[in-house]
C-alpha positions as CSV (number, residue, x, y, z in Angstrom):
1,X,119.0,85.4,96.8
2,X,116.8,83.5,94.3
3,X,113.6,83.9,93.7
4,X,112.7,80.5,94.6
5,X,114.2,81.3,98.2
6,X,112.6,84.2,98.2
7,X,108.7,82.6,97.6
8,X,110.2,80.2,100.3
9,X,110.4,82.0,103.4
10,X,107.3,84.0,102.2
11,X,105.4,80.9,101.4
12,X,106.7,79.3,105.3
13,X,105.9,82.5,106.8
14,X,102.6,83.0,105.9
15,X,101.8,79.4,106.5
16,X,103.3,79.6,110.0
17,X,101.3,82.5,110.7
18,X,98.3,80.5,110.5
19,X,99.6,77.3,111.5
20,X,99.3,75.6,108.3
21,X,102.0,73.4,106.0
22,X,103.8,75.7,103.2
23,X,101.9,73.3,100.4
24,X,98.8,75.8,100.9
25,X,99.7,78.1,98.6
26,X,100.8,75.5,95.3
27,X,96.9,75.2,94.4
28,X,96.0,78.7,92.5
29,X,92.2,78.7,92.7
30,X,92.0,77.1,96.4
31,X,90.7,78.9,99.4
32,X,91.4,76.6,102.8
33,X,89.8,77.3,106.1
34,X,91.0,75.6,109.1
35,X,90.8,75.9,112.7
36,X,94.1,78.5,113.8
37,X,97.1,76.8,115.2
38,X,99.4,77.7,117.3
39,X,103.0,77.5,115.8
40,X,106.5,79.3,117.4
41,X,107.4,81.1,114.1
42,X,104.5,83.1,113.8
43,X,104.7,86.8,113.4
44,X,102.9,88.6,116.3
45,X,100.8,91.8,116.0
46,X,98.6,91.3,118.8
47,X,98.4,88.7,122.0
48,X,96.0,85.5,121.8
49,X,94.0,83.7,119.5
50,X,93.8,86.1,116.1
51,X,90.5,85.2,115.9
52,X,90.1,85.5,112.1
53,X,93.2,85.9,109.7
54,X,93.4,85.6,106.0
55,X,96.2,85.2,103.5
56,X,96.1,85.8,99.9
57,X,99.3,84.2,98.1
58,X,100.3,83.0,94.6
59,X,96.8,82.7,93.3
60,X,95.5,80.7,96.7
61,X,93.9,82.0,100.0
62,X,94.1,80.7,103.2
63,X,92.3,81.8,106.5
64,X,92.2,80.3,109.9
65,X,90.2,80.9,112.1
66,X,88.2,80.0,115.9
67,X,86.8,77.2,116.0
68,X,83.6,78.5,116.7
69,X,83.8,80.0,112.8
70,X,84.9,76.6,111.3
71,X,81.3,76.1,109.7
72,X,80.7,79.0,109.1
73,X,84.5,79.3,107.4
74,X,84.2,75.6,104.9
75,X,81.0,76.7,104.0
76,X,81.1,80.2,103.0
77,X,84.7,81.1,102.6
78,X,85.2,78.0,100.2
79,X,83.3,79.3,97.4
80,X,85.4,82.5,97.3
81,X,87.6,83.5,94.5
82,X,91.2,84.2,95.9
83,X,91.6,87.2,93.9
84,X,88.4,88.9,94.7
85,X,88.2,87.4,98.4
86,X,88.5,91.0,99.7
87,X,86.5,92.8,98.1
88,X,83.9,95.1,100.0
89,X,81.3,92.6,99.7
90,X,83.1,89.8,101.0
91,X,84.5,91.7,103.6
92,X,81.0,92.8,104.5
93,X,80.0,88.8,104.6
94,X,83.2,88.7,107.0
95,X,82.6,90.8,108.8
96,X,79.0,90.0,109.7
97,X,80.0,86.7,110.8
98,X,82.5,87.6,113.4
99,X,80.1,90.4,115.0
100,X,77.9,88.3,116.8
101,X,81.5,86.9,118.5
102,X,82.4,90.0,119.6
103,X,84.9,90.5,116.5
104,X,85.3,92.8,113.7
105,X,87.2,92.7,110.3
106,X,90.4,94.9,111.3
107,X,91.8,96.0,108.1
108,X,92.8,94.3,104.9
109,X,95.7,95.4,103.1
110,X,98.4,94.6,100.5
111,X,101.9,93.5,101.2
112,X,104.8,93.9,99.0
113,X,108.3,92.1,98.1
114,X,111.3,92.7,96.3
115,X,111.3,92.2,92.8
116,X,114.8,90.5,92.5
117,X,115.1,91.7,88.3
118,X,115.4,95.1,89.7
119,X,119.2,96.6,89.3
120,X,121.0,98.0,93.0
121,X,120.1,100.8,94.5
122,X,122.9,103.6,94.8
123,X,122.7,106.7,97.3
124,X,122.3,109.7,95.6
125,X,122.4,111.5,99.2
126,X,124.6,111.9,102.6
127,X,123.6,108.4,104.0
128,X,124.1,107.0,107.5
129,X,123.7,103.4,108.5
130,X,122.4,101.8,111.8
131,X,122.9,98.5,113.4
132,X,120.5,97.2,116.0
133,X,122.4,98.2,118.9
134,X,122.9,102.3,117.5
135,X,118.8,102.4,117.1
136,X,118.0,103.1,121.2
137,X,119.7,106.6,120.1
138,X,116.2,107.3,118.4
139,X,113.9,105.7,120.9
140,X,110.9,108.6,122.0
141,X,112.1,110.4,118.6
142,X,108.3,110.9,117.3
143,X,110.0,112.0,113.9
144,X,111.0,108.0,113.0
145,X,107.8,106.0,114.6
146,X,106.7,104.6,110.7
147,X,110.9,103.8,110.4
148,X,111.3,102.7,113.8
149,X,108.5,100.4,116.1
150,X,110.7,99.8,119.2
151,X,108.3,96.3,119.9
152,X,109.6,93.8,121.8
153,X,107.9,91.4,119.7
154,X,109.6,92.5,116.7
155,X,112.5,94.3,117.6
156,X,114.4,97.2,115.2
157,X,117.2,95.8,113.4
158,X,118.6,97.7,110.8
159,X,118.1,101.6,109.8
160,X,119.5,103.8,107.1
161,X,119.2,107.4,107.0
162,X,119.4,110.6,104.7
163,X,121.2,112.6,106.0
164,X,121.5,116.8,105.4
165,X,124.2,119.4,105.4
166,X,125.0,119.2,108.9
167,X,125.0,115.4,109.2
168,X,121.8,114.9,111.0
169,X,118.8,112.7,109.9
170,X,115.9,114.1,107.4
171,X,114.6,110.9,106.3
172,X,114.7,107.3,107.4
173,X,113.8,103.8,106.7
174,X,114.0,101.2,109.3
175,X,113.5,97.4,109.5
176,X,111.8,95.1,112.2
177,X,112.7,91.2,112.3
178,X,108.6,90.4,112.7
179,X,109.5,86.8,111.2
180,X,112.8,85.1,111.3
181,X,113.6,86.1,108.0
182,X,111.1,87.8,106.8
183,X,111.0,91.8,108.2
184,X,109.2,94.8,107.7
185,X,110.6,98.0,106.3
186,X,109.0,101.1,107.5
187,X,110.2,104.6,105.9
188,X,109.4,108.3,107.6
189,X,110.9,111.3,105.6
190,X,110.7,114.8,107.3
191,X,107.9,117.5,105.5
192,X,110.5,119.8,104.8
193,X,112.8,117.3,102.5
194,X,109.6,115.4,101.3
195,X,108.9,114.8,97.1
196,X,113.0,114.3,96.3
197,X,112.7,110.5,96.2
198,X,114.1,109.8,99.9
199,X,111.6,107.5,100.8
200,X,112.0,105.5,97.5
201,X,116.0,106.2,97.8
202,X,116.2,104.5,101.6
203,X,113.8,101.9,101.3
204,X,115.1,100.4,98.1
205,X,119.4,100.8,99.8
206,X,117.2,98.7,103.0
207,X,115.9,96.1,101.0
208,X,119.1,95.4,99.1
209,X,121.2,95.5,102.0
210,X,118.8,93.3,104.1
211,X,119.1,90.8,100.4
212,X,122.6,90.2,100.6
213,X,122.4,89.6,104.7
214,X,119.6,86.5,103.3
215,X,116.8,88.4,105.0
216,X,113.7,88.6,103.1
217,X,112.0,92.3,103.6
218,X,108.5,93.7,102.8
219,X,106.4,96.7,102.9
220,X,103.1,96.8,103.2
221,X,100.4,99.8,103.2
222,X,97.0,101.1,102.6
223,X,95.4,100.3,98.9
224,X,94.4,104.1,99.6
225,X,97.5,105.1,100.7
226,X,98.8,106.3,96.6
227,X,101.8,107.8,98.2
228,X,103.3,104.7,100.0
229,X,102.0,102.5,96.9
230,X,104.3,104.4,94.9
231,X,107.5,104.4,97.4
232,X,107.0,100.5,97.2
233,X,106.9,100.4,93.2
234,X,110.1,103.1,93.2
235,X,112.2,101.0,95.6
236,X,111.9,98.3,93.5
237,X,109.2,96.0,95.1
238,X,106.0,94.2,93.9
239,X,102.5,93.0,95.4
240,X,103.0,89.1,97.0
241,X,100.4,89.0,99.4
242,X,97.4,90.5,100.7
243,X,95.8,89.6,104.3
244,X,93.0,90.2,106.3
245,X,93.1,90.3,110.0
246,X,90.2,90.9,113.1
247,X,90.1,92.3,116.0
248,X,87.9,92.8,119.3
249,X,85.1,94.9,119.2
């Protein structure tokens, strides 16, 4: 895969999500606020309007939002800087204009692609590989839930595993289709086999093996969360977006 294919199904993605044209993203500087729409290729979290939901991409920003927020949206949001869109102070400002809707500012986070000049990954451990139908094997396991979402909306496809002496899973990383070719790895290691590189190890075999399959994958986490930041950078992967999303009080 390119990278010019990959910006391209994150760049469609993200504009689907908010039921804008890809073109959003080629102005670095812009911030665009515009009534949601709905459109079939959208990834989806949570049922119904989203309210409120931002995108930060390639130097641009995007949100879309109720109509009811429009205004409030081209005249405020506007004069943001996309790079410093969400900080604390503008997610205060956020966040007091959805409250009198009955909304709040869920979270804001950072998400994360491959870097393509990064070399293969290779196993350095017992591994074990899963296709889509093997996964119902781990459904109710509570060890995999970060690995492994079992949501309709975005089903499990894929799943590697380390595995230990006796053959059985002590770490695993796990991907959901939650765009048509964009999907999200998720990683759980077990606290016994945890500081080896495992999560690092299986995250980076998922998102090369998903790369040759021309699937796009991506990890996202907590800015706080030092831990998972690091797995991302180890595994070979690199900030693309950030977004910021709302829910009901």
């Amino acid at each position: 895969m390119t990278r010019q294919e990959l910006d391209a199904v994150i760049d469609g993605q993200l504009s689907a999500d908010l039921g804008l044209e890809p073109d959003v993203w080629d102005t670095p500087g812009r911030v665009t606020a515009a009534p949601w729409r709905e459109d079939f290729r959208r990834r989806r979290y949570r049922a119904g309007h989203p309210f409120f939901l931002g995108h930060i991409r390639r130097g641009a920003a995007a949100f879309a939002v109720h109509e009811c927020l429009l205004p409030w949206a081209r005249e405020h949001l506007t004069k943001l800087e996309p790079e410093w869109c969400l900080d604390y102070a503008c997610l205060k400002q956020m966040d007091d204009a959805l409250r009198p809707w009955g909304w709040t500012v869920a979270n804001a986070h950072p998400f994360f692609a491959p870097d393509l000049t990064c070399p293969p990954a290779s196993a350095e451990f017992p591994a074990a590989w899963y296709e889509q139908a093997e996964l119902k094997r781990f459904r109710g396991d509570g060890r995999w839930t970060d690995a492994l979402a079992f949501q309709p909306d975005f089903p499990d496809m894929l799943a590697v595993a380390a595995l230990d002496e006796g053959g059985q899973p002590v770490g695993m990383a796990g991907a959901s289709r939650d765009g048509e070719r964009l999907w999200q790895i998720g990683v759980n290691v077990l606290p016994p086999h945890r500081g080896r590189g495992l999560a690092a190890g299986l995250t980076a075999l998922l998102k090369d093996e998903l790369l040759r399959r021309g699937i796009v994958p991506f990890y996202g986490t907590a800015q706080s969360h030092i831990f998972s930041l690091n797995t991302a950078r180890n595994a070979g992967f690199r900030p693309a977006w950030a977004e910021v999303w709302a829910r009901p009080l």
